[in-house]
C-alpha positions in Angstrom: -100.5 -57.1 -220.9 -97.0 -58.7 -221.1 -96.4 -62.6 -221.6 -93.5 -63.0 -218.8 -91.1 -66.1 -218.6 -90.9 -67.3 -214.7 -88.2 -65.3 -214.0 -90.1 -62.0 -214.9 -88.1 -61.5 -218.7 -91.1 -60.4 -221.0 -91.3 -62.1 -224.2 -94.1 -60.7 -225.9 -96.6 -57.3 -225.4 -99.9 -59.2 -225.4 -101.5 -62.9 -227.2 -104.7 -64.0 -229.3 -105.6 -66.7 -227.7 -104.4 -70.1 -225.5 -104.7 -73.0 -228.1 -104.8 -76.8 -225.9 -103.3 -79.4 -228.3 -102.1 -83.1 -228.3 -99.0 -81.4 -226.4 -99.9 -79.7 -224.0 -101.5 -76.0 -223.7 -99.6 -72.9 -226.0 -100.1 -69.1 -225.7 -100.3 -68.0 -229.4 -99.3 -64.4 -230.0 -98.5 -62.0 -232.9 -94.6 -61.3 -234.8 -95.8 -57.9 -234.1 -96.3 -58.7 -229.9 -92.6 -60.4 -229.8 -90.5 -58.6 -227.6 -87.3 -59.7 -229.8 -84.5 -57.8 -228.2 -85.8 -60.6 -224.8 -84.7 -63.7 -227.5 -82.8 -65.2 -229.6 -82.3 -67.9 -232.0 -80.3 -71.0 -230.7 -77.1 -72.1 -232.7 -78.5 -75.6 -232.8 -81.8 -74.1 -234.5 -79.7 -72.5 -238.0 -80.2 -75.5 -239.9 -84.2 -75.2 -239.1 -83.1 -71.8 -242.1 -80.9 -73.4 -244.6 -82.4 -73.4 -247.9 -82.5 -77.7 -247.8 -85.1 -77.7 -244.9 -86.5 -74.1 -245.1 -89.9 -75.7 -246.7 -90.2 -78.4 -244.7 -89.8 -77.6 -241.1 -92.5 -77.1 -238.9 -91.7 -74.3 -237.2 -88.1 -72.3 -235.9 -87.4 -72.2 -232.4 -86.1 -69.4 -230.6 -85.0 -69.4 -226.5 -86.0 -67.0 -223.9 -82.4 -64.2 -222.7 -83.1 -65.7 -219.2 -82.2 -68.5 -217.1 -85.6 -70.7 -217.8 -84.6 -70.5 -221.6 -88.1 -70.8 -222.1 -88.9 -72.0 -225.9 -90.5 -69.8 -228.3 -92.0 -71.5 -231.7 -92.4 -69.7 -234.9 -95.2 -71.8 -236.7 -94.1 -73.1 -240.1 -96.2 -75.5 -241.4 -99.9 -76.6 -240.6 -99.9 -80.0 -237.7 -102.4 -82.2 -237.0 -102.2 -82.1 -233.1 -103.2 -78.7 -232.9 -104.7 -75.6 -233.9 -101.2 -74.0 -234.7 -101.5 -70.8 -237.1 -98.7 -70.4 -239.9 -96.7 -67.6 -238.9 -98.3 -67.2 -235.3 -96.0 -68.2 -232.5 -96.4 -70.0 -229.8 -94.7 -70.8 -226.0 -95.5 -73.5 -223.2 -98.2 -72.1 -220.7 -95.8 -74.0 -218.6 -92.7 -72.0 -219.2 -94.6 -68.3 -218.8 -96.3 -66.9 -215.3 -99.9 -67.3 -215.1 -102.0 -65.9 -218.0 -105.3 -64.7 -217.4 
């Protein structure tokens, strides 16, 4: 199964599980179940990798290669809001088509 942005663009090979947090709902999935070649890392996101911040951001963010530039987390750091894994990441249900 492939998690697809609206505009059809696949952005990941399968997930683990929907997690439903103070924010909203997120489809968590795998590093290995990115499709990476389908995103990329904003230029406003860098700093989220300088040495200064590394440890204490939550999480880098990353942007769909498609017109819905759908955002893509990479967990971080542990929140209190939701069930977010370290090193999972994570995308808007609202952003994707319908998971089932």
């Amino acid at each position: 199964m492939q998690i697809k942005t609206k505009r059809g663009l696949p952005i990941a090979t399968g997930y683990t599980r929907i997690v439903h947090g103070d924010r909203g709902s997120y489809i968590e999935f795998t590093e290995e179940q990115v499709i990476q070649d389908n995103i990329y890392m904003p230029t406003h996101a860098y700093w989220r990798l300088e040495p200064a911040y590394a440890d204490r951001v939550f999480y880098t963010e990353y942007r769909s290669h498609c017109g819905t530039n759908a955002k893509l987390y990479r967990q971080k750091r542990l929140v209190g809001y939701a069930d977010y894994k370290v090193g999972m990441w994570y995308v808007s249900v609202e952003d994707m088509e319908k998971v089932e």
